[in-house]
PASEBA-1860 file (N, C-alpha, C; in nm, 3 decimals):
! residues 82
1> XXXXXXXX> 2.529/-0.699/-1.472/2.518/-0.557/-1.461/2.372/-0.517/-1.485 ~ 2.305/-0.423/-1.396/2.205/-0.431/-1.436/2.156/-0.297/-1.548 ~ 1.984/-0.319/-1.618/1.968/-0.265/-1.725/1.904/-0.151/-1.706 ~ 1.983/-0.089/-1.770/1.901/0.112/-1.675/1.843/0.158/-1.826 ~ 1.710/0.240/-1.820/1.652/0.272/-1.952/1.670/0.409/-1.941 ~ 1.629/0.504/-2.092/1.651/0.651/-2.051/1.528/0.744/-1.972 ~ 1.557/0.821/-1.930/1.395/0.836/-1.840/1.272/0.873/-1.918 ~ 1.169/0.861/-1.858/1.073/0.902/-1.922/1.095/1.029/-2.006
9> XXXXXXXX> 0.974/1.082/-2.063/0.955/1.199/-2.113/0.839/1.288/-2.031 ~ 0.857/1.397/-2.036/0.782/1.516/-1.932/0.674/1.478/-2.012 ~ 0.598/1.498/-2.116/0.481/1.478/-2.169/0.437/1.325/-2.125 ~ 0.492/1.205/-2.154/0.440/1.122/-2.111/0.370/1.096/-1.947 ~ 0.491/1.161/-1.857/0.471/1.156/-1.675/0.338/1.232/-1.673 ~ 0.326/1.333/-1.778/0.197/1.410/-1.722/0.065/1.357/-1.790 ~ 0.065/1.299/-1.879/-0.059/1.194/-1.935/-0.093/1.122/-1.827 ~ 0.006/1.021/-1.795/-0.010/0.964/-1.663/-0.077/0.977/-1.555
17> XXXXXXXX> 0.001/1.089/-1.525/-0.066/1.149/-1.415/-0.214/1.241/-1.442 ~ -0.268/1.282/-1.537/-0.367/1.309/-1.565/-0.468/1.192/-1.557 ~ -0.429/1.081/-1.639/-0.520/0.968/-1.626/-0.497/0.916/-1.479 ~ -0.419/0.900/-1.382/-0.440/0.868/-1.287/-0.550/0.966/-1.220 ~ -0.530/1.114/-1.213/-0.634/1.204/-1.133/-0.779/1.196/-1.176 ~ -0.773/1.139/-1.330/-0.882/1.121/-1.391/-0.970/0.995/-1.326 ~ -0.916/0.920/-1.225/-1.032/0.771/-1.207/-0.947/0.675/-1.181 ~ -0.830/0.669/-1.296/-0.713/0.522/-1.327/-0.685/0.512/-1.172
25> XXXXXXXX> -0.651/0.409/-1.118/-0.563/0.334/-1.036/-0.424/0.346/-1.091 ~ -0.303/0.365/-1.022/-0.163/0.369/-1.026/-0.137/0.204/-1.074 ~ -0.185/0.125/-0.994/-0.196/-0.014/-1.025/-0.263/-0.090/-1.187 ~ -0.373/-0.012/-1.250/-0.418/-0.046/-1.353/-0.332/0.042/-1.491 ~ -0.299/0.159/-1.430/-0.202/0.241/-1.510/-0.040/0.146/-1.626 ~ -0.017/0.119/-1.446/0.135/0.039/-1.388/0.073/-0.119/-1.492 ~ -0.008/-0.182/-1.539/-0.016/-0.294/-1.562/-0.026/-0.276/-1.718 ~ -0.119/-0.142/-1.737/-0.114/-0.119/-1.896/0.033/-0.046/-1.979
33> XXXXXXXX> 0.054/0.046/-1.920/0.181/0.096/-1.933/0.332/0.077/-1.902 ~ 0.460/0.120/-1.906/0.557/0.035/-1.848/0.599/0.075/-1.750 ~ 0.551/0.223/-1.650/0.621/0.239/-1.549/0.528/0.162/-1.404 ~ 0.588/0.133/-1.306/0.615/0.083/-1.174/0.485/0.135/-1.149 ~ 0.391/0.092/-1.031/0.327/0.082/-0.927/0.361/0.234/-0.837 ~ 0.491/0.212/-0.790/0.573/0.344/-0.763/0.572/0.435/-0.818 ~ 0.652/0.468/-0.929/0.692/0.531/-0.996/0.553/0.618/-1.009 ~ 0.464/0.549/-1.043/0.362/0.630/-1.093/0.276/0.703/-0.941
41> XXXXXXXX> 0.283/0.687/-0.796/0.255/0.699/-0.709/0.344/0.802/-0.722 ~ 0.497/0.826/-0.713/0.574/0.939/-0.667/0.586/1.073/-0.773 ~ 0.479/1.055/-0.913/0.462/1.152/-1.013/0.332/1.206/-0.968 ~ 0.255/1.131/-0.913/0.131/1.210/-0.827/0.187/1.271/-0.738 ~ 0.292/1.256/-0.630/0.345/1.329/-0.536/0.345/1.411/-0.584 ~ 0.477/1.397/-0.653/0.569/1.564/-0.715/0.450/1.634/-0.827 ~ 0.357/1.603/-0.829/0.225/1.688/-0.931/0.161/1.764/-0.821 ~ 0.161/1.699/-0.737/0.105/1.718/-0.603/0.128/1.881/-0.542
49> XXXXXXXX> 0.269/1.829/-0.551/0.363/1.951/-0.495/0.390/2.099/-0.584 ~ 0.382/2.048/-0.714/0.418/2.113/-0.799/0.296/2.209/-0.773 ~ 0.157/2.205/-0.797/0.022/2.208/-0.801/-0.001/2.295/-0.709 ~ 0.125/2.293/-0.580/0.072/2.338/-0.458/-0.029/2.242/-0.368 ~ -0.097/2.194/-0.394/-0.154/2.096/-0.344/-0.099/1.984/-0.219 ~ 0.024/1.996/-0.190/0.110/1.881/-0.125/0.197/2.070/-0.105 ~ 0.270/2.044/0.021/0.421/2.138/0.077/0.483/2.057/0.160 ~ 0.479/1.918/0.141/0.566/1.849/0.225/0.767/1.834/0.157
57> XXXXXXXX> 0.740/1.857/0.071/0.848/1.869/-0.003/0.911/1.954/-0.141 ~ 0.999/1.975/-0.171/1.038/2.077/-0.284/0.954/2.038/-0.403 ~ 0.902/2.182/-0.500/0.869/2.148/-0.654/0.992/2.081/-0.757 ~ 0.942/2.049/-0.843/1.033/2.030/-0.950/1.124/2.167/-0.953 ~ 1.093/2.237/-0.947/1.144/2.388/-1.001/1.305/2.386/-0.917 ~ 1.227/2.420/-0.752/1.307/2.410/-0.648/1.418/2.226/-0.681 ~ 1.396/2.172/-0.681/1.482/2.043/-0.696/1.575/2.112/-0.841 ~ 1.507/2.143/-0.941/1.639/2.170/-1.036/1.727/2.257/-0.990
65> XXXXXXXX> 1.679/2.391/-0.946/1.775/2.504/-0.842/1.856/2.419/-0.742 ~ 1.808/2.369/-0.684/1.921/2.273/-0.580/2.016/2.194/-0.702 ~ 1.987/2.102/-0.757/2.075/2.037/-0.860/2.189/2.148/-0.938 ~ 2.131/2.223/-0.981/2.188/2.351/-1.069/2.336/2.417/-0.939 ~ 2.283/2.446/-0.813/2.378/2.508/-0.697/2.456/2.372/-0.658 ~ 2.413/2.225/-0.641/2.523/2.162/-0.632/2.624/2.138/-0.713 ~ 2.582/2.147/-0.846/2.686/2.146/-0.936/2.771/2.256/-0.948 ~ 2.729/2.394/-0.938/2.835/2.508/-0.941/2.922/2.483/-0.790
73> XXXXXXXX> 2.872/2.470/-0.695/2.973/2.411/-0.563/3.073/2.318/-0.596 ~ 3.040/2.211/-0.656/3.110/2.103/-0.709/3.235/2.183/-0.768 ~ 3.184/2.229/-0.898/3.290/2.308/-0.936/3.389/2.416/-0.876 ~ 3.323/2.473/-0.784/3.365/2.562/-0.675/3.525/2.496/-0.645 ~ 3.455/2.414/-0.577/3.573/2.313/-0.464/3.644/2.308/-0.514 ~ 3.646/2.200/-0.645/3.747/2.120/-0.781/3.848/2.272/-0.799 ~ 3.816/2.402/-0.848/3.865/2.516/-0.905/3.949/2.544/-0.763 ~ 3.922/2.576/-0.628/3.990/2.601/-0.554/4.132/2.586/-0.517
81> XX> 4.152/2.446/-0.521/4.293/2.388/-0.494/4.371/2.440/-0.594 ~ 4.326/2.476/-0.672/4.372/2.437/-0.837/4.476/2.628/-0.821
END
């Protein structure tokens, strides 16, 4: 089975990502610290976006509002039959 950890912390993703905008490589980041190569590439995205800087995809903000409306739908449905 495999081993799932709890997620980061918002203060930590944004150190990160500060020291990455600061000079760091994602790669030298990723070797000192414990998150991914990735991981640390797709927190520049979504900083990106957040920032305005990037509109290829939703902010954090917008992604929790979507999360927040799928779950009241969810419930929607479930309550209906009922």
């Amino acid at each position: 089975m495999p081993r799932t950890r709890p997620p980061y912390l918002q203060k930590f993703r944004e150190q990160i990502v500060e020291l990455a905008r600061n000079g760091c490589s994602p790669k030298e980041l990723a070797e000192e610290f414990e998150p991914t190569e990735t991981i640390i590439r797709n927190w520049l995205k979504q900083g990106d976006q957040d920032d305005g800087i990037r509109s290829d995809g939703p902010t954090t903000e917008e992604k929790e509002e979507i999360r927040q409306l799928r779950k009241k739908l969810r419930k929607l449905r479930q309550e209906r039959p009922i």
